[in-house]
C-alpha positions in Angstrom: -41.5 -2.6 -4.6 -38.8 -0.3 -4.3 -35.5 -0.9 -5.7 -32.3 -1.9 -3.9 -29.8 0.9 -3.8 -26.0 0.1 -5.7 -23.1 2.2 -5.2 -20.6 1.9 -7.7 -17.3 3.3 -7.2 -15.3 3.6 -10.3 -11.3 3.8 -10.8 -8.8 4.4 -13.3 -9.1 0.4 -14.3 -13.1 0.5 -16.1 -11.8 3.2 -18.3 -8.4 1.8 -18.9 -10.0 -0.6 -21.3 -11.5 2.3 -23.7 -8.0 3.4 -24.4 -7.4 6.0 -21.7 -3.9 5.7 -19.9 -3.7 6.3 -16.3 -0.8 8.2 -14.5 0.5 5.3 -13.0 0.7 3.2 -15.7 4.4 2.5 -17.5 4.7 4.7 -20.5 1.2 6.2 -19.3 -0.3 9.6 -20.6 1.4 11.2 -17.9 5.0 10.1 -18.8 7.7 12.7 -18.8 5.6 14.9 -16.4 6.3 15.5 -13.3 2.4 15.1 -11.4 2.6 17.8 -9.7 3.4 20.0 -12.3 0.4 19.2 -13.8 -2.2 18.4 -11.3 -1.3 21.0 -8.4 -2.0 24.7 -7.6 1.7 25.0 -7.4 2.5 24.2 -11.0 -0.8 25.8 -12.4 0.8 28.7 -11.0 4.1 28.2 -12.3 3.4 27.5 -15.6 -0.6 27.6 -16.8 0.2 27.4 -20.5 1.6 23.8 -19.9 -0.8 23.1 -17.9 -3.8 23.6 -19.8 -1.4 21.9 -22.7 -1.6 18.8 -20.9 -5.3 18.7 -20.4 -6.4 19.7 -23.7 -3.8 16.6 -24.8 -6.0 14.9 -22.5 -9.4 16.0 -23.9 -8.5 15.5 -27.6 -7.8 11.6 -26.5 -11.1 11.7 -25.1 -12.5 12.2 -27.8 -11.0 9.1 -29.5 -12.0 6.9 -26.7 -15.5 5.0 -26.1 -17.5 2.6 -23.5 -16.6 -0.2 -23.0 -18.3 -3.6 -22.0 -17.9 -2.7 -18.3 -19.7 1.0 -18.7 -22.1 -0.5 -20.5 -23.1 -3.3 -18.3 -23.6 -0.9 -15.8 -26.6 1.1 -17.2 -28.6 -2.5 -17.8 -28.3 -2.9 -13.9 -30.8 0.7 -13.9 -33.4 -2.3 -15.0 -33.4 -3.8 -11.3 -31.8 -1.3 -8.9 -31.1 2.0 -8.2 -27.5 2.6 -9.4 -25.3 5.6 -8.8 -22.1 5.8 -9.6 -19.2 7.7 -8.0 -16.1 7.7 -9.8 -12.8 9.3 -9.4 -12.5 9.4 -13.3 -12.8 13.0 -15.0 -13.6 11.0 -18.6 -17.6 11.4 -19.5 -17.6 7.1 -20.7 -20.0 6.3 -18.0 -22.6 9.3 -19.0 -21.7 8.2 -23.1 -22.6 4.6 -22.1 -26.0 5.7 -20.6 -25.5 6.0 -17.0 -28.0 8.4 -15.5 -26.5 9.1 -12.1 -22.5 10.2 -11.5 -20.7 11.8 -9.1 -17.6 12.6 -10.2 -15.1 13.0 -7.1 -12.2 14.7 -8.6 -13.8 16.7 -11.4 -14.9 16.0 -15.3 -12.0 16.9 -18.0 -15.1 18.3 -20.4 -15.3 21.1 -17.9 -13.8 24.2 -17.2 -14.1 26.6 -13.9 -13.6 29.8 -13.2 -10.3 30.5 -11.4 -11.8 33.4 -9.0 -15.2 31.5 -8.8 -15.5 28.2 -8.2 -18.8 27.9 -8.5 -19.2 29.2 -12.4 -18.4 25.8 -14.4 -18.8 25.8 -18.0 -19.1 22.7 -20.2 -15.7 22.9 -22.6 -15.7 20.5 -25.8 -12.2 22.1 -27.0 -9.1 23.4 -26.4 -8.4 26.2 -23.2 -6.0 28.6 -23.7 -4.5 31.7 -22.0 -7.0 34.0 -22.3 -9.5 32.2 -22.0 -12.2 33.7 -19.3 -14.9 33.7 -17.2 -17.7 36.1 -17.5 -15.8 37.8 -14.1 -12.7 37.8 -16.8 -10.3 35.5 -14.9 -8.6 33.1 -16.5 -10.4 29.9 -16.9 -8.7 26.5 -15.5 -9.5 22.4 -16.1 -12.4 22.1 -13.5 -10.2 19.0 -12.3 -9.8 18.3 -8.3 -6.0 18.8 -8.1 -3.0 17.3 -5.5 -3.6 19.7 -2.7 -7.2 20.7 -3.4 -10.2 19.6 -1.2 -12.9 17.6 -3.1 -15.9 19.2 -2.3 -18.4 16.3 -3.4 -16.8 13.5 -0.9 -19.6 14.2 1.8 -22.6 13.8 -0.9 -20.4 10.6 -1.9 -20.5 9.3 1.7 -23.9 10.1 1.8 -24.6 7.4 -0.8 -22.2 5.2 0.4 -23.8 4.9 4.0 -27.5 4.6 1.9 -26.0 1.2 -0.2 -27.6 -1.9 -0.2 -24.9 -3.7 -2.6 -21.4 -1.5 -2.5 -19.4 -2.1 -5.9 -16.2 -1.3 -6.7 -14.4 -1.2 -9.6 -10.7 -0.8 -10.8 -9.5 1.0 -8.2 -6.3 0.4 -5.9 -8.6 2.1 -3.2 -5.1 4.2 -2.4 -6.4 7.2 -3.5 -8.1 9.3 -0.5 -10.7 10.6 0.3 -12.2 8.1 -2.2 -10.7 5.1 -0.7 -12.7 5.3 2.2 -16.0 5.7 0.8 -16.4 1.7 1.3 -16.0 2.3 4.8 -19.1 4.4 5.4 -21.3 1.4 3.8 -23.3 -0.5 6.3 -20.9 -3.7 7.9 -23.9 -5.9 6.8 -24.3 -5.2 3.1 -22.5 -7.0 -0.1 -19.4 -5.5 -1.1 -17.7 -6.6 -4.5 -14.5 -5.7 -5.9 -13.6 -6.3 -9.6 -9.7 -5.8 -10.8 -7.1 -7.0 -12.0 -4.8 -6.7 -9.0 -6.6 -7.1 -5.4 -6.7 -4.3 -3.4 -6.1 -4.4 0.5 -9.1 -3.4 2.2 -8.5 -3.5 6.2 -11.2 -3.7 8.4 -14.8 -4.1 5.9 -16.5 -7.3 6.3 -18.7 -9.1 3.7 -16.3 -8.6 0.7 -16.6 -10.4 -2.3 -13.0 -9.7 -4.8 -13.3 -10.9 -8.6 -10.2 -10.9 -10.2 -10.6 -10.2 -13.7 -10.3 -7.2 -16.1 -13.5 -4.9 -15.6 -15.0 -6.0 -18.8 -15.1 -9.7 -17.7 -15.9 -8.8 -14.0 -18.4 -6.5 -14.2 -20.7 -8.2 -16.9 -20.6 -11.3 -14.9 -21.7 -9.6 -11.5 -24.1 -7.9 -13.8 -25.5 -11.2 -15.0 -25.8 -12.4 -11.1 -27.4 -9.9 -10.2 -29.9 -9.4 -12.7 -31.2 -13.3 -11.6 -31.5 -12.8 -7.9 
């Protein structure tokens, strides 16, 4: 029989929990920078040494950081159902934990790009400097979706969406678009659940279940429900 299809679509909140801060939060890894000198074509052209500064801060945390119970109780719903995920993270703790399909909307910190070729994307386990370049010899840059920038994987993402049989969502104000509208493209009919802390305002999407509880708790207990029906 084949296996119902799950869309997961991750935020800022299942990775919170490993250890890695999120812009918004108070005293967050992004204090004392202005965003958009740091995540905008604007400031990587005013200043690319700080800018690559900041994300090679960001990678060395990485490092530091592991799974956590939500990540992990992901991968054991690949037992029943055919799970992707599509997450607006750029950490690599869903694909650590063992998840074997991700989408990552706004780019993957352990990956660099060409700055004259998109398309030439390099895997990058340290730290990017000036000088740094492609095999065209431009400058390499963080191969992160920036303020400003389109996100070239959103119409694969609403692809999935519109194929979901359960829609999950997790740890995300669902402010953020294009991502936040992903839910929208899932069929009126089909399960939606969202797990955080805070509840997000979803207008207009019927059938939507909200756990309020850190991903940790939520997730392992929709994971649990769902692996008896």
């Amino acid at each position: 029989m084949k296996k119902k299809k799950i869309i997961v679509l991750t935020g800022a909140g299942i990775s919170a929990e490993s250890g890695i801060a999120t812009f918004r939060d108070a005293g967050g890894l992004w204090e004392g920078h202005d965003i958009m000198e740091v995540a905008s074509p604007e400031g990587w052209r005013k200043n690319k040494a700080l800018v690559l500064d900041f994300y090679n801060k960001r990678r060395a945390q990485l490092k530091t950081c592991v799974p956590n119970a939500a990540h992990l109780a992901l991968v054991e719903l690949e037992q029943a159902y055919d799970v992707h995920i599509i997450t607006q993270n750029v950490d690599d703790l869903h694909e650590r934990a063992g998840s074997k399909n991700v989408l990552h909307l706004h780019g993957e910190l352990k990956k660099v790009r060409s700055t004259v070729d998109p398309n030439l994307i390099y895997d990058w386990d340290k730290d990017v400097n000036i000088g740094d370049v492609c095999e065209k010899g431009s400058q390499l840059r963080p191969h992160i979706v920036w303020f400003g920038e389109d996100v070239p994987l959103i119409g694969k993402a609403a692809e999935l969406s519109a194929k979901a049989d359960i829609f999950i969502i997790i740890g995300t104000s669902l402010v953020v678009y294009p991502a936040a509208g992903l839910v929208g493209y899932a069929h009126y009919s089909i399960p939606k659940i969202v797990i955080d802390n805070n509840k997000p305002i979803l207008h207009n999407i019927d059938n939507v279940r909200f756990v309020i509880e850190p991903a940790t708790i939520g997730v392992r207990n929709i994971v649990n429900q769902l692996l008896t029906e």
